[in-house]
C-alpha positions as CSV (number, residue, x, y, z in Angstrom):
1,X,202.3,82.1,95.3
2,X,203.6,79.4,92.5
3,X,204.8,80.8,89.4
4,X,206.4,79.6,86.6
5,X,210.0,81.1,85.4
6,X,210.4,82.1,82.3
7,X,214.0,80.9,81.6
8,X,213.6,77.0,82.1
9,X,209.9,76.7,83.0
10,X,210.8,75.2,86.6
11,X,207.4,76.1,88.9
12,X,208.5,77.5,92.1
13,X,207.3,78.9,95.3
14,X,207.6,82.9,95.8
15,X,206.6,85.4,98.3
16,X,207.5,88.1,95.9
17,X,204.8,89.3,92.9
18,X,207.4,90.6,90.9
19,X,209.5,87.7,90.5
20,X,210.0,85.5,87.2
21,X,212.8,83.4,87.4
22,X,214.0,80.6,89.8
23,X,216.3,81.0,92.6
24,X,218.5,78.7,90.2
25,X,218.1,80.9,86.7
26,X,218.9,83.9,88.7
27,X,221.9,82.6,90.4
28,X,223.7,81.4,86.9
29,X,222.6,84.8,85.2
30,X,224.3,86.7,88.2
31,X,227.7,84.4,87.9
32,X,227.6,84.6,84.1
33,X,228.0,88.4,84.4
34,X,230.4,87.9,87.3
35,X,232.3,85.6,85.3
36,X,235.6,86.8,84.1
37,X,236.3,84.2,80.9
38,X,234.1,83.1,77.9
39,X,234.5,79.6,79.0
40,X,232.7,80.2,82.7
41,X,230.3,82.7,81.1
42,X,229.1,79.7,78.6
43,X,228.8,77.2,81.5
44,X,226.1,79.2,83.0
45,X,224.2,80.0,80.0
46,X,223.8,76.0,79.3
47,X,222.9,75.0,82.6
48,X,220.0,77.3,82.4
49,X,219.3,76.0,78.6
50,X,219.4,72.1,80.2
51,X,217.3,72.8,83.2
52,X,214.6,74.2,80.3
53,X,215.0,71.5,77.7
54,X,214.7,68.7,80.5
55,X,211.3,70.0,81.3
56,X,210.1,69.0,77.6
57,X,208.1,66.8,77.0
58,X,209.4,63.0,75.8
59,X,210.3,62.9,72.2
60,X,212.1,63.8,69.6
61,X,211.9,67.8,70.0
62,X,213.7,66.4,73.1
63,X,216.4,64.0,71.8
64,X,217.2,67.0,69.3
65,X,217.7,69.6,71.6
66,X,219.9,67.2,74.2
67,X,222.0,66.5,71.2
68,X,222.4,70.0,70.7
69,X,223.2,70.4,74.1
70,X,225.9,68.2,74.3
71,X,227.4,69.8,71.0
72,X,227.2,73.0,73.2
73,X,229.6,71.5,75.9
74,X,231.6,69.5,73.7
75,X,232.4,72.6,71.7
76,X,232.8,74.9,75.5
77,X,235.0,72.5,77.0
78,X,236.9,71.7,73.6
79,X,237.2,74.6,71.3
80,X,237.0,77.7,74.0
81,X,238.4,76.1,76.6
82,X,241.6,75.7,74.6
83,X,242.1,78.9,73.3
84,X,242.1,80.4,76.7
């Protein structure tokens, strides 16, 4: 069965009806409630928001949201990072 998840829009392969989300949206939403700092918790949550913005389509809906993105890692790695 091919479905499509509904975090990042990724079209897998499942045996299982019930399903919605890729092996790799389900594995960061497990470790980001696993994770024991704000920091790690972040990390997952914007890999799962760049898998989904790099299946855009080309444009500049696309360059926007990548520069968002980056702001989103600069700021993890910069401001959140530091205070811990």
């Amino acid at each position: 069965m091919t479905k499509r998840c509904i975090d990042c829009g990724i079209i897998f392969q499942t045996d299982d009806p019930e399903q919605e989300r890729c092996e790799f949206c389900e594995d960061d939403r497990k470790d980001e409630e696993e994770a024991e700092s704000d920091y790690l918790r972040n990390c997952y949550r914007i890999f799962r928001y760049k898998r989904r913005y790099e299946n855009t389509k080309p444009g500049i809906i696309k360059i926007l949201y990548f520069t968002l993105l980056h702001l989103m890692i600069w700021v993890n790695e910069h401001l959140i990072r530091g205070c811990e």
